[in-house]
N, C-alpha and C positions, 0 to 999 in steps of 0.2 A: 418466359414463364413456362413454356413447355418442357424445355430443358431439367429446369430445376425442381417443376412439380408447385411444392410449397414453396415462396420464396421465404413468408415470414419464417416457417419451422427451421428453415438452412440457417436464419439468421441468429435463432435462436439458441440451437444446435451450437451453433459459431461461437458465438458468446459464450452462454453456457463451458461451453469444452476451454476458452483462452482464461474465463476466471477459476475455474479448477487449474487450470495448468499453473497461472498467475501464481495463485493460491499457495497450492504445493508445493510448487518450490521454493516462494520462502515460507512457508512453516518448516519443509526438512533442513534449508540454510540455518535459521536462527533455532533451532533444535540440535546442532550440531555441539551447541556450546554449554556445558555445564552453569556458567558462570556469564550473568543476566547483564553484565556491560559488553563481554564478545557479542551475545545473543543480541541484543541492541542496535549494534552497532553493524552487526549483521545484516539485521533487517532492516537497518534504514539502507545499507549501503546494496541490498539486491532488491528492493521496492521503488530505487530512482530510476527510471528510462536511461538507458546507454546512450542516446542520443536523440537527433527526429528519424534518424532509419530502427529504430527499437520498434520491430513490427508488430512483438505481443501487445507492447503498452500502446501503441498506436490503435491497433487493433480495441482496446479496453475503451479507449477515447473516442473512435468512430462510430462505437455501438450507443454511445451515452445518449446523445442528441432523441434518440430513438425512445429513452424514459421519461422523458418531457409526454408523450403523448399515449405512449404502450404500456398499461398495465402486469402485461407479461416482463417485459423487459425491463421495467422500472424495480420487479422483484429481484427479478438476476441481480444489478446492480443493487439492491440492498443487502442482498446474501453475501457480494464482494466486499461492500462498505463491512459488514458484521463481520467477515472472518478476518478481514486486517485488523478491527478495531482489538477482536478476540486476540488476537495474536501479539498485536500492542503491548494490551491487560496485562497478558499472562507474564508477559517480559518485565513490566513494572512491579508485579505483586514479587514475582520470584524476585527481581532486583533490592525492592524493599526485603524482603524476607532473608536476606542474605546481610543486611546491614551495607549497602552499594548504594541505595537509593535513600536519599527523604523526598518524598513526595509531596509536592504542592498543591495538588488538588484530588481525589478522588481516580482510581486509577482511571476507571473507563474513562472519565471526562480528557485525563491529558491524552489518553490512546485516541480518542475520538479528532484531538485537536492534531497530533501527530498524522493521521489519515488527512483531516481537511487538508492540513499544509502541504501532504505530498499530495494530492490530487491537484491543490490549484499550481504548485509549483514544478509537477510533468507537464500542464500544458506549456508552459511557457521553457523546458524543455524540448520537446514534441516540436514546439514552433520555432526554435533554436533561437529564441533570446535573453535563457540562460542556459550555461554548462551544469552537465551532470556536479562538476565536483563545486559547483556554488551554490547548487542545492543541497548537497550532503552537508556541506557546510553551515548551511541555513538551516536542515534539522538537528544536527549535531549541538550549535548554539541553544536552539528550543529543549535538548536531551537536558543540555546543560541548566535552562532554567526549571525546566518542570521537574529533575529528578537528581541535582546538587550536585551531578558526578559530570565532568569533563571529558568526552568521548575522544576530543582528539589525542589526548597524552597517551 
């Protein structure tokens, strides 16, 4: 404790600093692409953990446990959950607006469902009892239902 001063602000800090990073780089990946199925397909494919040594998304998973009881912390994590879900949105509306997508449900709600499913489907990444690319596979399928357009072709 002496070391560190504050342990909780380090942790905070920590957090804070891995979901900006998270963050950022895919909003600039899935902004790279004019055209809302690369953008898509982008961000499902830089939002799945590289494996259980992926130390960012690791790192996103170790601080969780921490929002079950920290009010501070439980916000961090909801400002992550909102900018994924925002980032979703934005990909489904442009995708509809382009004539790419029909939409099955209201945009936030299928972005909201695209976040649950990669959250519950990095842990079981993280804990290596599925592959990255069986999860891309598994949002790709959900692309496919929530928004008519086939991401693998």
């Amino acid at each position: 404790m002496l070391y560190y001063g504050d342990l909780d602000a380090l942790i905070y800090d920590t957090y804070q600093r891995a979901i900006e990073r998270f963050s950022q780089e895919r909003e600039r990946v899935a902004e790279q692409f004019p055209d809302a199925r690369d953008r898509l397909r982008a961000c499902i494919d830089h939002g799945v953990a590289s494996g259980p040594d992926d130390e960012l998304v690791r790192l996103l998973f170790e601080c969780w446990p921490r929002t079950l009881r920290d009010a501070k912390a439980a916000a961090l994590d909801s400002s992550l959950t909102e900018r994924q879900i925002a980032v979703y949105s934005g990909i489904l509306v442009i995708g509809q607006t382009q004539g790419h997508f029909t939409l099955t449900d209201p945009p936030r709600l299928l972005a909201a469902n695209f976040v649950a499913m990669e959250d519950g489907y990095q842990m079981e990444v993280l804990a290596g009892r599925r592959s990255r690319a069986e999860v891309i596979t598994s949002l790709h399928s959900y692309a496919r239902a929530a928004t008519g357009h086939d991401l693998s072709g």
